[in-house]
C-alpha positions in Angstrom: 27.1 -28.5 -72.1 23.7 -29.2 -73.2 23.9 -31.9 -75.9 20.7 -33.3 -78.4 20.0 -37.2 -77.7 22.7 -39.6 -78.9 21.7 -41.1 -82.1 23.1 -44.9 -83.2 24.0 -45.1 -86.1 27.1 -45.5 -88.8 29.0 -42.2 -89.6 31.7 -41.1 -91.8 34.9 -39.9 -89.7 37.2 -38.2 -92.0 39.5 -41.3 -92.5 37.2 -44.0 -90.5 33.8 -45.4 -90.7 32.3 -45.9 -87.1 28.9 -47.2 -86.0 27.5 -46.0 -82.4 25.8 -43.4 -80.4 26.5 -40.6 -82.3 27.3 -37.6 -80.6 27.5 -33.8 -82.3 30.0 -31.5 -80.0 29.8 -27.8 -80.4 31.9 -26.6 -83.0 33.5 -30.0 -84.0 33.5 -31.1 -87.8 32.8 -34.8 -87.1 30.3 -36.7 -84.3 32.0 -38.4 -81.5 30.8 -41.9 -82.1 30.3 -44.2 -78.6 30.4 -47.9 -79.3 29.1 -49.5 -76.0 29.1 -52.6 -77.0 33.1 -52.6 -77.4 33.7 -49.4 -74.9 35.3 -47.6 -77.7 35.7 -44.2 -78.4 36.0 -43.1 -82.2 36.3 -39.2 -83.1 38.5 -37.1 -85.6 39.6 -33.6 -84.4 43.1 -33.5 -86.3 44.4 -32.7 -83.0 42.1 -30.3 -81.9 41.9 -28.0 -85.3 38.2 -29.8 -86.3 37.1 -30.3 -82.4 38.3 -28.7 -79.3 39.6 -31.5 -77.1 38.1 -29.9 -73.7 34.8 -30.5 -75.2 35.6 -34.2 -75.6 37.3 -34.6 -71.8 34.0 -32.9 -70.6 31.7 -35.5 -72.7 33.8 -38.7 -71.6 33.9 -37.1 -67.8 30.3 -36.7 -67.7 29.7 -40.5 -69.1 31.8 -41.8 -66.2 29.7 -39.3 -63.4 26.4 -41.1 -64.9 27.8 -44.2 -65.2 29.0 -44.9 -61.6 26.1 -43.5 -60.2 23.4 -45.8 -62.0 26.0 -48.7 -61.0 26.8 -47.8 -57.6 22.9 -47.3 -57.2 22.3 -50.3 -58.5 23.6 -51.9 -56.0 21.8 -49.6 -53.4 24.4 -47.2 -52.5 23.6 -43.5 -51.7 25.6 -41.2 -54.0 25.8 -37.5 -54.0 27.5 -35.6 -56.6 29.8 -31.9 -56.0 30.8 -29.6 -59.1 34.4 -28.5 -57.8 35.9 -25.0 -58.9 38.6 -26.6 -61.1 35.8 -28.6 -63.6 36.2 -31.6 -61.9 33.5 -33.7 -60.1 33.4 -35.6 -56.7 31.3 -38.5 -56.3 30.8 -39.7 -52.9 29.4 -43.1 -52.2 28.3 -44.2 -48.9 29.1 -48.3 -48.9 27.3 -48.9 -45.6 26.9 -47.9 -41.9 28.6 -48.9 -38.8 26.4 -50.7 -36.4 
């Protein structure tokens, strides 16, 4: 899922205000709005008839990949990264060696 840079800004949900990094999901009648600063989440979908909730679990799973790999490289781990055959993805992190 190829997605245009997040914007921040403040958006109209349909019953919510929320200020972020907007997101706009394929097909989805309101941006998924990413407030970093207070790790929420805010999005309106009606339960799934304005956004297909897939599309959401794929966003939020792809934030967590990038996230734990800029923080375990941070800390100067080697990670590699495998797409699996159900969707999912396996990180593997190698803490150290034995001497």
């Amino acid at each position: 899922m190829q997605l245009d840079e997040p914007v921040h800004r403040t958006v109209k949900l349909f019953s919510d205000e929320a200020t972020g990094y907007c997101v706009s999901l394929p097909r989805w009648r309101y941006p998924v709005v990413c407030n970093t600063n207070e790790g929420v989440v805010k999005y309106d979908n009606y339960e799934g008839h304005w956004g297909e909730q897939a599309l959401l679990d794929r966003l939020i799973q792809s934030y967590a990949v990038e996230k734990s790999i800029l923080e375990a490289r941070k800390q100067g781990y080697c990670v590699t990264e495998q797409s699996l055959a159900d969707g999912s993805i396996k990180l593997s992190v190698l803490v150290g060696s034995e001497s």
